[in-house]
C-alpha positions as CSV (number, residue, x, y, z in Angstrom):
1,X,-122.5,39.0,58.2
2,X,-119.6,40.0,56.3
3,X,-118.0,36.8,57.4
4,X,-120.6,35.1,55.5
5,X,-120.3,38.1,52.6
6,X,-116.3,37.0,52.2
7,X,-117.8,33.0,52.5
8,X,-119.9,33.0,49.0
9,X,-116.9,35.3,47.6
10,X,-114.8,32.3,47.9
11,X,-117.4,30.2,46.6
12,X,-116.4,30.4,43.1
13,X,-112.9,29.2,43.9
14,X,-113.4,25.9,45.7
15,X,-114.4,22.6,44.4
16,X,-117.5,22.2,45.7
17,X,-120.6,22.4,43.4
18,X,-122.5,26.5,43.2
19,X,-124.2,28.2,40.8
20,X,-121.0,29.9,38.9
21,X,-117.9,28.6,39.0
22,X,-114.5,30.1,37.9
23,X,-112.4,27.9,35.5
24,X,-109.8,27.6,37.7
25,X,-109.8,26.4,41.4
26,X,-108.5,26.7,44.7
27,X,-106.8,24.9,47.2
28,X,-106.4,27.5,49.7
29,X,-110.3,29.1,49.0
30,X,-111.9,25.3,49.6
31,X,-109.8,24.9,53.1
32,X,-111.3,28.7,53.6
33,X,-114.8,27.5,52.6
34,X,-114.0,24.0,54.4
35,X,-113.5,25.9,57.7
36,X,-116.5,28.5,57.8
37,X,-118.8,25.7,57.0
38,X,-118.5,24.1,59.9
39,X,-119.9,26.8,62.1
40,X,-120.9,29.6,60.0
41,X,-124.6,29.1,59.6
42,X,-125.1,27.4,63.3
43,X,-123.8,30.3,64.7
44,X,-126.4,32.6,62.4
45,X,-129.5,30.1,64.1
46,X,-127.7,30.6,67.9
47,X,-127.6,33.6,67.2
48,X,-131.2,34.4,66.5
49,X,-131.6,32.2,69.2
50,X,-130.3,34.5,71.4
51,X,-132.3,37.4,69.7
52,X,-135.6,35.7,70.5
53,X,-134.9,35.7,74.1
54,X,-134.5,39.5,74.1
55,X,-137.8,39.6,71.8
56,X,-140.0,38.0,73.6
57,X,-138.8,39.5,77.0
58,X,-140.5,42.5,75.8
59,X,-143.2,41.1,73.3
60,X,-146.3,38.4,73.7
61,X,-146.3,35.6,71.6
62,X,-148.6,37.3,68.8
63,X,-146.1,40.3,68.6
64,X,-143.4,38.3,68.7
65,X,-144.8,36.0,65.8
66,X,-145.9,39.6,63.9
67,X,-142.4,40.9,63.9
68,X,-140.9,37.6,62.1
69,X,-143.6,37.9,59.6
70,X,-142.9,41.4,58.7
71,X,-138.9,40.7,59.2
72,X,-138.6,37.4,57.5
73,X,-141.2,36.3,55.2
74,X,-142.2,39.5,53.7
75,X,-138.6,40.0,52.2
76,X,-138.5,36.1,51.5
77,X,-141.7,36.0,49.6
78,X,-141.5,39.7,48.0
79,X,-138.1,41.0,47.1
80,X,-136.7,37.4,47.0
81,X,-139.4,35.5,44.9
82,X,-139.7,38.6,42.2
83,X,-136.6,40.3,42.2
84,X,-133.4,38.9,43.7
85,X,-133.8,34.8,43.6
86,X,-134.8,35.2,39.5
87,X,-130.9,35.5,38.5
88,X,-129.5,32.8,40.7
89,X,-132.4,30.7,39.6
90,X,-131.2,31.4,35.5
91,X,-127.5,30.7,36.6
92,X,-127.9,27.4,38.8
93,X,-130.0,26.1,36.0
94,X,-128.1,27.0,33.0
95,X,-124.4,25.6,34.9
96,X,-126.2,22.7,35.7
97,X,-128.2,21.8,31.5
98,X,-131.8,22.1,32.8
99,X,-132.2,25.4,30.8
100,X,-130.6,27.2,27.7
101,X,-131.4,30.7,26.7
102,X,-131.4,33.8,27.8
103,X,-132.6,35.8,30.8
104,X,-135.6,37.1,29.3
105,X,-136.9,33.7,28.0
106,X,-136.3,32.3,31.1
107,X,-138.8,34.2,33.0
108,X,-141.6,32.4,32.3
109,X,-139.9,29.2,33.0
110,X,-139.1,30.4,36.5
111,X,-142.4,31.0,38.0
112,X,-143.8,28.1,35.7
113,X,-141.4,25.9,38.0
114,X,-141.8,27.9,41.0
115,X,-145.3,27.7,41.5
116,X,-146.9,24.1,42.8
117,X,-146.6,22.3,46.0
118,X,-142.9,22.0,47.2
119,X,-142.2,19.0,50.1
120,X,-140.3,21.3,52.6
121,X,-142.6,23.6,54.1
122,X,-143.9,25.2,50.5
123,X,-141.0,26.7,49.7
124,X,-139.9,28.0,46.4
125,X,-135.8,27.6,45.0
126,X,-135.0,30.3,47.5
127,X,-131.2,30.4,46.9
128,X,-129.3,32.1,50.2
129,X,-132.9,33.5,51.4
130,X,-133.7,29.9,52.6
131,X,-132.1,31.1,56.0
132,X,-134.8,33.8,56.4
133,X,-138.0,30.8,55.6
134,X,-136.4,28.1,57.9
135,X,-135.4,30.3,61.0
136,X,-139.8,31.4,60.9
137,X,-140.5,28.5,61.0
138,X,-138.2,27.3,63.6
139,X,-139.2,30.2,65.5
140,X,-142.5,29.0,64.5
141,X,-142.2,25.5,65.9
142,X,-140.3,26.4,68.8
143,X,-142.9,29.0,70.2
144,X,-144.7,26.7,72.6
145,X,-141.2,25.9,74.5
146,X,-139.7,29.3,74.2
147,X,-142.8,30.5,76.1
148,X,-142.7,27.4,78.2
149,X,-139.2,28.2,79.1
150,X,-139.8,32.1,80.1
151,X,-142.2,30.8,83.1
152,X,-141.3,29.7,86.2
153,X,-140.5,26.1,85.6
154,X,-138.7,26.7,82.6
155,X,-136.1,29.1,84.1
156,X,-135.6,26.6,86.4
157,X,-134.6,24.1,84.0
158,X,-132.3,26.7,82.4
159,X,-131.0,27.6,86.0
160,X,-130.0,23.9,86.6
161,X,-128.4,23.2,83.0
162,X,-126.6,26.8,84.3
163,X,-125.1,25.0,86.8
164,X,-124.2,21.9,84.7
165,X,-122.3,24.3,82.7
166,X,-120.4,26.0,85.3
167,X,-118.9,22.7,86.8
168,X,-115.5,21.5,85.2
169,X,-116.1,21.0,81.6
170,X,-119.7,21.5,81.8
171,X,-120.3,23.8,78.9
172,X,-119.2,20.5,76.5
173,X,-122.5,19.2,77.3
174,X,-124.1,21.6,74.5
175,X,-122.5,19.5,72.2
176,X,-124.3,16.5,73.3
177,X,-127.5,17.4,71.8
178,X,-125.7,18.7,68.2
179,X,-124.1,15.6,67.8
180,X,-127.5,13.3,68.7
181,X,-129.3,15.4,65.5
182,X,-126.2,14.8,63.3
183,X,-126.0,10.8,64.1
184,X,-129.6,10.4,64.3
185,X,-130.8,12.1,60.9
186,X,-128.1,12.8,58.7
187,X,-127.4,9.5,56.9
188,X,-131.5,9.4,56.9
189,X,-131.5,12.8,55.5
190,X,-128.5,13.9,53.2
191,X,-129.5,16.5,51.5
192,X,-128.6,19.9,52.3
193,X,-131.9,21.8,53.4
194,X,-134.1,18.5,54.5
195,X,-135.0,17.2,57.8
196,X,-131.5,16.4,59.5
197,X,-130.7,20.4,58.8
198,X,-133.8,21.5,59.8
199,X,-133.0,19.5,63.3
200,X,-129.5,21.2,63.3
201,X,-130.0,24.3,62.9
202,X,-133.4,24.1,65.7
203,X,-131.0,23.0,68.1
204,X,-128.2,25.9,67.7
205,X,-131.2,27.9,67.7
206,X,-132.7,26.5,71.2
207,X,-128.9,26.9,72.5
208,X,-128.9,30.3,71.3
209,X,-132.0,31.1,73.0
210,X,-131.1,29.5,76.5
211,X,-127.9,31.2,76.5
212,X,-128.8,35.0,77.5
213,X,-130.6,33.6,80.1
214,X,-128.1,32.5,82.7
215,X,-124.8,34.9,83.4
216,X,-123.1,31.2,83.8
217,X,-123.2,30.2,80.5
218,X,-121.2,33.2,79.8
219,X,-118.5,32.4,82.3
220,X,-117.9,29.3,81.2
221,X,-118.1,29.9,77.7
222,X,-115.3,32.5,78.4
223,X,-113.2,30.4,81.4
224,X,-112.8,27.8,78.7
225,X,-112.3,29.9,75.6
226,X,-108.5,28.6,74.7
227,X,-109.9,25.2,75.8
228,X,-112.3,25.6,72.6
229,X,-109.7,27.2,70.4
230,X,-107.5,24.2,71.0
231,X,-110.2,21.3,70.7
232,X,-111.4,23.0,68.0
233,X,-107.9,23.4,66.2
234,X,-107.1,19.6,66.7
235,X,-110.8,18.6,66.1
236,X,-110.7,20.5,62.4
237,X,-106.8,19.4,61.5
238,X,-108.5,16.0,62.3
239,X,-112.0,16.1,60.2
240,X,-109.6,17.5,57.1
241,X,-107.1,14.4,57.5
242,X,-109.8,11.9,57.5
243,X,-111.9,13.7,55.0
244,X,-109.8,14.8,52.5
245,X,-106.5,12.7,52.7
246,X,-108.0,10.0,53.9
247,X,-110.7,9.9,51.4
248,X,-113.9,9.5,53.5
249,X,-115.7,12.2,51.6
250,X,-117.6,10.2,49.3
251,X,-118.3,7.8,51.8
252,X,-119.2,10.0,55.1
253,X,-120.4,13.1,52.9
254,X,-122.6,11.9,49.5
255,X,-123.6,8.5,50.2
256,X,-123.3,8.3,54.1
257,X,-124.7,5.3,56.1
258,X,-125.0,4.2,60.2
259,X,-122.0,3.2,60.4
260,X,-119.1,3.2,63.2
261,X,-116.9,5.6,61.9
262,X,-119.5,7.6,60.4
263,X,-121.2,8.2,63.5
264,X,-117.6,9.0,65.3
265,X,-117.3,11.6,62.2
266,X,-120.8,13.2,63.1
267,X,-119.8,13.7,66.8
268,X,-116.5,14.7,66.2
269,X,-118.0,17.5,64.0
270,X,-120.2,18.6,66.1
271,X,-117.7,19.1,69.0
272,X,-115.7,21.3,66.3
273,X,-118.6,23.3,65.5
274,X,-119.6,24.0,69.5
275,X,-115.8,24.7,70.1
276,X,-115.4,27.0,67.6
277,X,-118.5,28.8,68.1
278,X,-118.1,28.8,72.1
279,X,-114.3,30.4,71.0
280,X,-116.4,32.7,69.2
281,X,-118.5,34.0,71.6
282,X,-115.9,34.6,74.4
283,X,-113.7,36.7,72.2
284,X,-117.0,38.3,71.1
285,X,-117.6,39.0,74.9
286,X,-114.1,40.3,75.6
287,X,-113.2,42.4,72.6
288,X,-116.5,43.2,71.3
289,X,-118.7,44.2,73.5
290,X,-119.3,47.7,73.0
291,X,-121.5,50.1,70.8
292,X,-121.1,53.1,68.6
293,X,-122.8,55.1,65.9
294,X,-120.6,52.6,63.2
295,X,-122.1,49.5,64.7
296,X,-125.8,50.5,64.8
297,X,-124.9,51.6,61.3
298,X,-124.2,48.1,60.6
299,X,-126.6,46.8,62.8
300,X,-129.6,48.1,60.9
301,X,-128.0,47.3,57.9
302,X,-127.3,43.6,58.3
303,X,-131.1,42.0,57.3
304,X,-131.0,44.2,54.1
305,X,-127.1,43.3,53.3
306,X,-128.0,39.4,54.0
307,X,-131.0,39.4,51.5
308,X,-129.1,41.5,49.0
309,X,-125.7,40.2,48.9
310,X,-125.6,36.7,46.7
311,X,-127.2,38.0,44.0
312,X,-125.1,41.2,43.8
313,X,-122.3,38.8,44.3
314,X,-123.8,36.2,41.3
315,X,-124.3,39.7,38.9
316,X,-120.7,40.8,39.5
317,X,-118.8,37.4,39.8
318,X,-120.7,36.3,36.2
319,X,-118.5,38.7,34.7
320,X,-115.7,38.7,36.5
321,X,-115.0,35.0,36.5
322,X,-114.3,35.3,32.6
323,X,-111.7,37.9,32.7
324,X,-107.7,36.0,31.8
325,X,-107.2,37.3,35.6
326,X,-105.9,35.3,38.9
327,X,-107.9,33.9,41.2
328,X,-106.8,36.2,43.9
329,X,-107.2,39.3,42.0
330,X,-110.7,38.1,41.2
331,X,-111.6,37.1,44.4
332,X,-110.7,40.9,45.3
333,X,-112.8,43.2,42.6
334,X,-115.7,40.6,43.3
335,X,-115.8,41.0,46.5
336,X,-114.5,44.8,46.6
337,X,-117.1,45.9,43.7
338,X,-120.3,44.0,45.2
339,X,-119.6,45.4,48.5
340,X,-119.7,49.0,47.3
341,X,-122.6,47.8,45.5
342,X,-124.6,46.3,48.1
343,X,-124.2,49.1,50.7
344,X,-124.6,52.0,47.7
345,X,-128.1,50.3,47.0
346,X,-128.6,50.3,51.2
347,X,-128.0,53.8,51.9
348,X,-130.0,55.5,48.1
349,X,-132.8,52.8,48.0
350,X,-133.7,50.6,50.6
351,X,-132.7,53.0,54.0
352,X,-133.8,56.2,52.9
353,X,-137.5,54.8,52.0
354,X,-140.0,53.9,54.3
355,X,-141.7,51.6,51.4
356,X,-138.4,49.6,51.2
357,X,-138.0,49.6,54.9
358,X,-140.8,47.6,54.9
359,X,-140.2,45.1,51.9
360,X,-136.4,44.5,52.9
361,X,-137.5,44.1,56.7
362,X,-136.8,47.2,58.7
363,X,-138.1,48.8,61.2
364,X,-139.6,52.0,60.6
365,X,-137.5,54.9,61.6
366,X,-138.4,58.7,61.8
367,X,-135.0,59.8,61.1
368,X,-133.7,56.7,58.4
369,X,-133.4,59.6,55.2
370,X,-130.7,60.9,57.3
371,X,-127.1,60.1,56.6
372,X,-125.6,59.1,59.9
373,X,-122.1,60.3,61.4
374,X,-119.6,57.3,61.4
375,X,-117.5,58.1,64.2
376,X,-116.9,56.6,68.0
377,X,-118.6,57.7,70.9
């Protein structure tokens, strides 16, 4: 999460297209922003994945279904339609001439535009909160073989792909399916947030999900972790060549098409992203995997800091961006000042409440108006 906090920081400083933009750019930010792309948001869905196995190992279907209304669309459709996607709405229109005026005229304008059939799914310009609508209804549309694959024959099939994995190399084979969605639907699909996405992120998501199941996909996630690190080191040195000094961006990213090297691009991508995010995972399992009061802190926190945090970032950075500053000293108070922010609206509003508990997706706790000691076990 704060990964993801420090990627949208950046986001004013690259080259690629957002909803503010600083008048001066960054070399350095858009190899940042370059990097995390490649397997920032898969490892989100595998990780929710992963999250679902535990869920429904305790929870029937209906329960399990319940929970991701309460803890998904609830804050989607509440505190995101009303109050927090308004703002980026304004901005992305305004930087981009579909709107002039201020705030306050533009309300009406907003949920004139917002409210009619959409094509994907029926969902409104959700800014970052479009990760909280797709992953329901992936969880949605993935019930049937998550069930499927709790029974009998489905651990089975999970207990044979566990032994695939444990062979020499075997835990590659997870990027077989990532790179079939990638060359099968994304010169179909371009645009970010249509079908070949949606077919992405359901298969880091399925991984994700398969993963707790087996103790040997953990072994040889973390037998070949500097295997990863290295494939992935070589694998993103070589997407950047080819990309960017090589100039297949326009051709391979905006106006991509079936052909040879395209489709050696999409697979060589997708054994980046499963590199890096298998490297991920082992060093998570070997450095992080322990608890204390900080992290259940943070744990609880992260749903309300995700749905919060672009717009605090947008309010802050709107300012910010036209101060005669540096790019690195911006990048600092914006991402110092919306931090504070973000976690001094957490622990006064949303925590404390059991109201905003509810509309910001938290569980309800007997003890959540009390402030917590942050200190080890």
């Amino acid at each position: 999460m704060l990964i993801i906090f420090f990627f949208h920081n950046a986001k004013f400083f690259d080259f690629m297209d957002w909803h503010l933009k600083n008048p001066d750019r960054s070399v350095g930010f858009q190899a940042l922003v370059g990097f995390l792309s490649q397997w920032l948001m898969p490892i989100f869905f595998l990780l929710s994945g992963a999250g679902s196995w535990f869920a429904l190992g305790s929870r029937n279907s209906g329960q399990y279904l319940l929970d991701r209304i309460k803890r998904l669309l609830v804050p989607y459709y509440l505190i995101g339609f009303f109050i927090l996607i308004p703002p980026q709405y304004y901005w992305e229109q305004v930087t981009h001439g579909r709107f002039s005026g201020d705030f306050f005229q533009f309300i009406p304008h907003y949920f004139y535009t917002q409210v009619g059939f959409r094509p994907f799914f029926l969902a409104y310009w959700s800014g970052h909160l479009w990760f909280l609508h797709y992953l329901f209804i992936i969880s949605l549309v993935c019930l049937p073989l998550l069930i499927y694959l709790k029974n009998e024959t489905g651990r089975n099939l999970i207990a044979r792909l566990g032994g695939l994995s444990h062979r020499r190399g075997g835990i590659f084979l997870f990027a077989v399916p990532i790179a079939i969605a990638q060359m099968a639907l994304r010169a179909a699909f371009p645009h970010y947030l249509g079908w070949a996405d949606f077919a992405y992120w359901l298969t880091f998501f399925l991984i994700g999900y398969m993963l707790p199941a087996d103790e040997r996909f953990t072994q040889a996630i973390k037998r070949n972790s500097w295997v990863n690190l290295i494939i992935g080191l070589v694998a993103t040195e070589l997407l950047f060549y080819l990309v960017f000094r090589r100039g297949y961006f326009d051709a391979w990213e905006r106006h991509p098409s079936y052909t040879v090297g395209y489709l050696g691009y999409q697979a060589l991508r997708s054994l980046n992203t499963w590199c890096w995010i298998a490297f991920l995972l082992a060093m998570g399992t070997r450095f992080l995997n322990f608890n204390n009061k900080v992290l259940a802190y943070c744990n609880e926190a992260v749903l309300p800091f995700y749905i919060l945090h672009q717009t605090m970032i947008l309010v802050i950075g709107f300012f910010v961006i036209q101060w005669s500053l540096g790019i690195m000293v911006k990048y600092v108070i914006i991402s110092s000042t919306s931090l504070a922010s973000i976690m001094a609206i957490y622990q006064l509003l949303i925590r404390r409440f059991s109201v905003t508990r509810f509309l910001f997706g938290m569980k309800a706790g007997k003890r959540f108006a009390q402030v917590p000691v942050l200190e080890a076990d």
